[in-house]
C-alpha positions as CSV (number, residue, x, y, z in Angstrom):
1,X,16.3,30.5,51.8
2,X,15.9,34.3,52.3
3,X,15.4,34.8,48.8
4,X,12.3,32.7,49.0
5,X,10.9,34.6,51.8
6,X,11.6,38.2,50.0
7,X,8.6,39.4,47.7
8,X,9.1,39.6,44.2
9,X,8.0,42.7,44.0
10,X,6.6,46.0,46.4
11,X,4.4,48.1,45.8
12,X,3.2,51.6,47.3
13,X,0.8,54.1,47.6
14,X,1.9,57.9,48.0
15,X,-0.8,60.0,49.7
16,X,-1.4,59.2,53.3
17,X,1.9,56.3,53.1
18,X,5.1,58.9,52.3
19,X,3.3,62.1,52.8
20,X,0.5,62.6,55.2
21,X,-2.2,62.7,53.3
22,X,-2.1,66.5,53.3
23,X,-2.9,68.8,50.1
24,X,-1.3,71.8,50.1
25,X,-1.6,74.4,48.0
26,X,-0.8,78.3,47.1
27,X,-2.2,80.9,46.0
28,X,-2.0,80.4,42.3
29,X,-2.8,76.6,42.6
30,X,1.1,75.3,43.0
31,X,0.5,71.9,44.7
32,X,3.0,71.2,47.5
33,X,3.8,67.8,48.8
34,X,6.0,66.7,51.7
35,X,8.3,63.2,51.6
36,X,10.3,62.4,54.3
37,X,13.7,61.1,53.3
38,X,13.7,58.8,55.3
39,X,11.5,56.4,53.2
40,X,14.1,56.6,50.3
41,X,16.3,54.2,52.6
42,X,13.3,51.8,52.1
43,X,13.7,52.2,48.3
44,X,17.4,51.7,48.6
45,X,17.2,48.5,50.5
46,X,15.0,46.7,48.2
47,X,17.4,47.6,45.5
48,X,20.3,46.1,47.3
49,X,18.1,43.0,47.9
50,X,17.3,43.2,43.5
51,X,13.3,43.9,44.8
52,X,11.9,46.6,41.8
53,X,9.5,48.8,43.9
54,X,6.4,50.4,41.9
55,X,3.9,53.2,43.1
56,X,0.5,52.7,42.2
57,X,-1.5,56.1,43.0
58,X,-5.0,57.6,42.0
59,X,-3.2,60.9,41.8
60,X,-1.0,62.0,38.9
61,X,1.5,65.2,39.3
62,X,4.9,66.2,38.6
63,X,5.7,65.7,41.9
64,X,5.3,62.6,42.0
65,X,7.2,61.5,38.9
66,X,10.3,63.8,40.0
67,X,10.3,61.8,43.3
68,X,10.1,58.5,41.6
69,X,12.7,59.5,39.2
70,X,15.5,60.9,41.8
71,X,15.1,57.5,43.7
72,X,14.8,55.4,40.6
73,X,11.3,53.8,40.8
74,X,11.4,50.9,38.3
75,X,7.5,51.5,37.8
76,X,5.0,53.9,38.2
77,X,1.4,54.1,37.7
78,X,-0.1,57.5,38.6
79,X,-3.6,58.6,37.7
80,X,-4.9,54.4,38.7
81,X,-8.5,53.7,40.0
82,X,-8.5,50.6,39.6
83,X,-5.0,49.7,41.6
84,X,-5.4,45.8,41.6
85,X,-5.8,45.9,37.8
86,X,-3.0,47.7,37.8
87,X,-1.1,45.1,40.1
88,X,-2.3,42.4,37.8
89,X,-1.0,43.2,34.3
90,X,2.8,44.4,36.4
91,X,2.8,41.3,37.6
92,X,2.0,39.2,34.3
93,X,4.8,41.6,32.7
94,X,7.0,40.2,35.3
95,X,5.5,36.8,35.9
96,X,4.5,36.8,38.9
97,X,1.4,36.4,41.1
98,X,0.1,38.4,43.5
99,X,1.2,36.6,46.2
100,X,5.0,37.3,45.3
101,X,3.7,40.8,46.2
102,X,4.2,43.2,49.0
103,X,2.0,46.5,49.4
104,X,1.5,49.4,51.8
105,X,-1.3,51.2,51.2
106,X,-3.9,53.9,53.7
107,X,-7.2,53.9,52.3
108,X,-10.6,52.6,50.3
109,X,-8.7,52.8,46.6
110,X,-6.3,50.3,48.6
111,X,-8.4,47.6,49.9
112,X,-8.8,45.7,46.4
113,X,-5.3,44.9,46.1
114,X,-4.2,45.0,50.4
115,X,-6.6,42.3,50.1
116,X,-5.1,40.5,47.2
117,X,-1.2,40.8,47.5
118,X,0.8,38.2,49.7
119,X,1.9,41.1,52.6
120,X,0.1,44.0,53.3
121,X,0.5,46.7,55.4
122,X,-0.7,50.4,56.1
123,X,0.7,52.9,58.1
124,X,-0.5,54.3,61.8
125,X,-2.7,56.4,60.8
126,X,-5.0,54.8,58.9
127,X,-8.7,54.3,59.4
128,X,-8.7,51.5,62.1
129,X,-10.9,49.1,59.5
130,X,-7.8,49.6,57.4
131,X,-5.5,48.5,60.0
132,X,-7.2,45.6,60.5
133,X,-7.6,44.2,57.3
134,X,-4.0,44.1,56.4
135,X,-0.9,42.0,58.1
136,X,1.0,44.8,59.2
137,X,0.3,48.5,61.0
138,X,3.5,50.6,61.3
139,X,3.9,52.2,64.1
140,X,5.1,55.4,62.1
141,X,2.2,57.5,60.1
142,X,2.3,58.6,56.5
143,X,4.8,60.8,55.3
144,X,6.9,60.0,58.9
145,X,8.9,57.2,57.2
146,X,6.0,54.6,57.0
147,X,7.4,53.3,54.1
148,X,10.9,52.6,55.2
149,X,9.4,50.8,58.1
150,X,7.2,48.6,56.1
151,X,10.4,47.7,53.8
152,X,12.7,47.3,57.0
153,X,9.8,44.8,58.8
154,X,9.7,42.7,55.4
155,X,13.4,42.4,55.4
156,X,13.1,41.2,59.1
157,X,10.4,38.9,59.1
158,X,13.0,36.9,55.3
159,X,16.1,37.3,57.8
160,X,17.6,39.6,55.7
161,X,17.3,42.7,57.7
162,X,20.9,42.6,59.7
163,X,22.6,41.6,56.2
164,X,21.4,44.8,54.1
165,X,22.0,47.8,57.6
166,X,25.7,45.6,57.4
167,X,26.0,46.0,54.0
168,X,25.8,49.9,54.9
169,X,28.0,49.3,57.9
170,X,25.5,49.7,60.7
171,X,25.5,46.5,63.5
């Protein structure tokens, strides 16, 4: 029964969900971005659970891709405009719909496919119009573990919450 209540598949956005939006950059036009670790627990109980996770972002660095690839991301799509396209042809690859699909995402780029996915959610500091459109608001912001939370209230709205922190011996 838990299974059935688990998407098939989550999705992400990176700016403004694990960072905070921010773009910082040096002197000779290094760009720096800040994760908070935290979020990689999110990653870590979906794949306990077998859930691939994917980012979708309208961004494409290195940064990015190094982040994916030390928390093994089973898909990423950097450089997207059109996200829900994006969304689409993933989940005809994995045959699925859109409503097997869970997604977090903070701004306009977002709305196509928070509109179009089974669970949505964006993070605390999002524009309110945002908040509202979507069936979840973490209480954290981006880049303050946003993520994490949005994977954690997923797993507690299937029942499978307690059975994935006992798995890592916590309760």
């Amino acid at each position: 029964m838990i299974q059935q209540l688990l998407p098939k598949l989550v999705l992400t956005d990176i700016d403004g969900v694990w960072t905070d939006a921010g773009m910082y950059y040096d002197q000779t036009g290094n760009e720096w971005k800040k994760f908070n670790t935290s979020d990689s627990a999110g990653v870590l109980f979906c794949k306990h659970l077998s859930i691939p996770v994917g980012i979708i972002t309208g961004e494409d660095t290195a940064i990015v891709a190094r982040r994916a690839e030390k928390l093994n991301i089973d898909f990423l799509h950097q450089g997207i405009q059109d996200k829900l396209k994006t969304a689409n042809e993933l989940c005809a690859r994995l045959g699925i719909s859109l409503a097997d699909v869970a997604y977090i995402g903070d701004d306009l780029g977002d709305v196509p496919l928070l509109k179009a996915v089974g669970f949505s959610a964006a993070p605390a500091n999002a524009q309110e119009y945002i908040r509202n459109m979507v069936h979840f608001s973490t209480q954290k912001s981006g880049g303050e573990g946003a993520f994490r939370e949005f994977v954690e209230e997923i797993l507690h709205r299937a029942g499978a919450l307690n059975s994935v922190l006992t798995h890592y011996q916590i309760g």
